[in-house]
C-alpha beads as a LAMMPS data file, in Angstrom:
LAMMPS data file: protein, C-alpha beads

131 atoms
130 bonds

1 atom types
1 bond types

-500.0 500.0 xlo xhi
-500.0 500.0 ylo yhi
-500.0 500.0 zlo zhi

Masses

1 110.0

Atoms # bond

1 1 1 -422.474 193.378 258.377
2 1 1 -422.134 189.675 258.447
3 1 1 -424.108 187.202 256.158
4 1 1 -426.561 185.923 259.072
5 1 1 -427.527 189.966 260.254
6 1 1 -428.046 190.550 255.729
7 1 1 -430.397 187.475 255.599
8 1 1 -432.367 188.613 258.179
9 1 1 -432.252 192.365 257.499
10 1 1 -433.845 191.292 253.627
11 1 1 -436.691 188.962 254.791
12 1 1 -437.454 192.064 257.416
13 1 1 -437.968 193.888 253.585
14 1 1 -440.652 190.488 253.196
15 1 1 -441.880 192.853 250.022
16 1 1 -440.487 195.766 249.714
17 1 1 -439.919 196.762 246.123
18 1 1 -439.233 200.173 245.997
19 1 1 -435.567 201.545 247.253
20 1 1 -432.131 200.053 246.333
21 1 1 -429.856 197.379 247.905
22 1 1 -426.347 197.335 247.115
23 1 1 -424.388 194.099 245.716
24 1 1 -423.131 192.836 249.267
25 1 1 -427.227 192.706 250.411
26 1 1 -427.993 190.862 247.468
27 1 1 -425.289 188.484 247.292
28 1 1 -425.430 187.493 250.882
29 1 1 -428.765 186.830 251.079
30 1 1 -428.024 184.449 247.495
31 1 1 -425.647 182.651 249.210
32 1 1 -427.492 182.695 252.442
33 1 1 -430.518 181.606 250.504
34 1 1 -428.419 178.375 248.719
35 1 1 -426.715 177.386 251.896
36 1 1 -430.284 177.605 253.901
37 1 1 -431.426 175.560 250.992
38 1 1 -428.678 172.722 251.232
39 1 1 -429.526 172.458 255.194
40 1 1 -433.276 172.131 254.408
41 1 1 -432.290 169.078 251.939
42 1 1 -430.552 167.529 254.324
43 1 1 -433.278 167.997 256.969
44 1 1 -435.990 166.499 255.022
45 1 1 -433.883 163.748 253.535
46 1 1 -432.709 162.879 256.751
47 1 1 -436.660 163.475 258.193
48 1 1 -438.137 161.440 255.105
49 1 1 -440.901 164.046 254.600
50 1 1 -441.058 164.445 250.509
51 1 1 -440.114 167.817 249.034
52 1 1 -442.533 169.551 251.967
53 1 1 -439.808 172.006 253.417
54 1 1 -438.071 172.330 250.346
55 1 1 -441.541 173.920 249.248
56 1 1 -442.336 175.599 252.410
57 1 1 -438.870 176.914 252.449
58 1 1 -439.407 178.600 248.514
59 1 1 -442.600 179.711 249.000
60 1 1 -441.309 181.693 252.465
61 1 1 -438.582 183.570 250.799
62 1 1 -439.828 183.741 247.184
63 1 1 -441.068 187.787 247.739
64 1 1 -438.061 188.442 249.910
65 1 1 -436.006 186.865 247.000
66 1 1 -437.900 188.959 244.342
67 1 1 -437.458 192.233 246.375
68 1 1 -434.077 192.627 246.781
69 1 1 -433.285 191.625 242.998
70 1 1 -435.934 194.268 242.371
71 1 1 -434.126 196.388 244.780
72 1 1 -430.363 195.825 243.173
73 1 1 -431.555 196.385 240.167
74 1 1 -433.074 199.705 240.964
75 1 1 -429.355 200.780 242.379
76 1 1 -427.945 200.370 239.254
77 1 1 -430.478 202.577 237.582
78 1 1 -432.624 200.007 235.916
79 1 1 -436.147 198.735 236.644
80 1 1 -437.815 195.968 237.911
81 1 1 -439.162 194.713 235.299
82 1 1 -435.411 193.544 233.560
83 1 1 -436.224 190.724 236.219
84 1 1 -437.944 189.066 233.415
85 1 1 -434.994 188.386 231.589
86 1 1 -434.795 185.224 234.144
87 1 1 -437.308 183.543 231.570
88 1 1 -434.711 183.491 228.725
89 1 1 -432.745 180.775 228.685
90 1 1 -428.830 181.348 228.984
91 1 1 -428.490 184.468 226.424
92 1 1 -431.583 186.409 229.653
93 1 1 -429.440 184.894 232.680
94 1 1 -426.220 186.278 231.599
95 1 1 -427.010 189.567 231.197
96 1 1 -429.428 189.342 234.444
97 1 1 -426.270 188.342 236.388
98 1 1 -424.160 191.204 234.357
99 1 1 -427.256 193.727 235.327
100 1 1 -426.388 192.163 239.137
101 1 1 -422.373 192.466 239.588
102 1 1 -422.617 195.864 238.313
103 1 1 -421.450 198.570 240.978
104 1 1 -424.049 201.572 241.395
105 1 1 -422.906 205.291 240.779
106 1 1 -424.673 207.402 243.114
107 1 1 -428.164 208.332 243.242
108 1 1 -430.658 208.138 240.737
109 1 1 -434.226 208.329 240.306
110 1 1 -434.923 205.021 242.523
111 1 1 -433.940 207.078 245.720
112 1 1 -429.986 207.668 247.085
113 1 1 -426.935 205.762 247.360
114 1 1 -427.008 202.703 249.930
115 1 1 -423.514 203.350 249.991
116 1 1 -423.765 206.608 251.459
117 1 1 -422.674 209.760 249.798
118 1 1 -419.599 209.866 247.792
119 1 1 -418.816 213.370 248.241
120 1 1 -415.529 214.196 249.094
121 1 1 -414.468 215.291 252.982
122 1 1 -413.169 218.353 253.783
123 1 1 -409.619 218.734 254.757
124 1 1 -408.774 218.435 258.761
125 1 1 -407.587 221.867 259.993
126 1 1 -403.738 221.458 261.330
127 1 1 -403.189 220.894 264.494
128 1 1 -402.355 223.685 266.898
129 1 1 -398.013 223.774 267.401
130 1 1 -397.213 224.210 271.129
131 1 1 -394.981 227.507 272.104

Bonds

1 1 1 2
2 1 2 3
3 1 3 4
4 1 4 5
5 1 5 6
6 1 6 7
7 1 7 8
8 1 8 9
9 1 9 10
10 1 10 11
11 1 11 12
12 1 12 13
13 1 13 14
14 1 14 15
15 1 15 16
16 1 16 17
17 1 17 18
18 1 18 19
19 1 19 20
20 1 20 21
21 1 21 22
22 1 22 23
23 1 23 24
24 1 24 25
25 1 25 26
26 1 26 27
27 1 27 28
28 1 28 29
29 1 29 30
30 1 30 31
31 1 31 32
32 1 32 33
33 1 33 34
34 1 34 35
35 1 35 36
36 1 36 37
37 1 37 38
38 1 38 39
39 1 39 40
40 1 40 41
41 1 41 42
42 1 42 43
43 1 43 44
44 1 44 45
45 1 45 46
46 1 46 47
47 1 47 48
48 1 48 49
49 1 49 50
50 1 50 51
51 1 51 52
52 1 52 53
53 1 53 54
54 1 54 55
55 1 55 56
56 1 56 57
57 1 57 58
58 1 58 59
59 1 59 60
60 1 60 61
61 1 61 62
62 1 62 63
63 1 63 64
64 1 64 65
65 1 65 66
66 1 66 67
67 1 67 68
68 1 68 69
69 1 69 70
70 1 70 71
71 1 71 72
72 1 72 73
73 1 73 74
74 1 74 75
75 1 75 76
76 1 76 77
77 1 77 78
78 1 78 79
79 1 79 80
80 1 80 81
81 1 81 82
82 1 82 83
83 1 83 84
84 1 84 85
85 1 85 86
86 1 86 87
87 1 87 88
88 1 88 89
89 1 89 90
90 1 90 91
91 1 91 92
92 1 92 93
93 1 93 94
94 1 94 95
95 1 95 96
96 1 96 97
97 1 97 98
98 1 98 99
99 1 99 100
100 1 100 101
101 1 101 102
102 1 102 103
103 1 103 104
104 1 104 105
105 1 105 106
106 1 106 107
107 1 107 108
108 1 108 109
109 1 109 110
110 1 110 111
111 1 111 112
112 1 112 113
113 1 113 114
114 1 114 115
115 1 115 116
116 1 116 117
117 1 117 118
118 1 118 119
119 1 119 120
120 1 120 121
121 1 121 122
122 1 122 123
123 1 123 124
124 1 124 125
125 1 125 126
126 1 126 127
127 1 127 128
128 1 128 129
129 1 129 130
130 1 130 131
């Protein structure tokens, strides 16, 4: 999935908070989000309209934003509420961001894998020899 199909696929999820959303959904749409933001700088500088999209901009993708950190949290088996840590300086980022890079490992009681199941696959029967 490329970064443009991700950014659209989480604002689709405007506030969805429930579910999980794996560390390629969450990072896209971060870097998505701070690339969209640069653009929308240059716009309005370039425009000479104030801060106005810069704050039209936030406010449109402050749920989405919320939701899938929600979401990533919840696939690696922790609530929502560890979003909070955001509001302590330095020490609260850096394990927010730890919380964030960490892989998930398998379902859990936030619903199943985004991954898809890890369960191994049978073995192919051999092929038929020719006589």
């Amino acid at each position: 999935m490329n970064i443009v199909q991700n950014y659209i696929d989480v604002l689709k999820k405007y506030a969805v908070f429930t579910g999980r959303a794996t560390r390629a959904e969450y990072w896209y749409f971060f870097v998505a989000t701070i690339i969209a933001s640069i653009i929308v700088s240059i716009v309005q500088s370039i425009l000479g309209v104030g801060n106005l999209l810069g704050i039209v901009y936030s406010l449109a993708t402050l749920l989405p934003g919320f939701g899938v950190g929600i979401r990533r949290l919840h696939d690696t088996g922790r609530s929502g509420w560890w979003t909070l840590l955001a509001f302590i300086p330095i020490i609260g980022w850096i394990i927010l961001l730890i919380f964030l890079v960490t892989d998930s490992t398998g379902d859990n009681e936030y619903g199943p894998n985004p991954k898809g199941s890890a369960a191994p696959m049978s073995p192919m029967p051999a092929p038929a020899m020719p006589q």
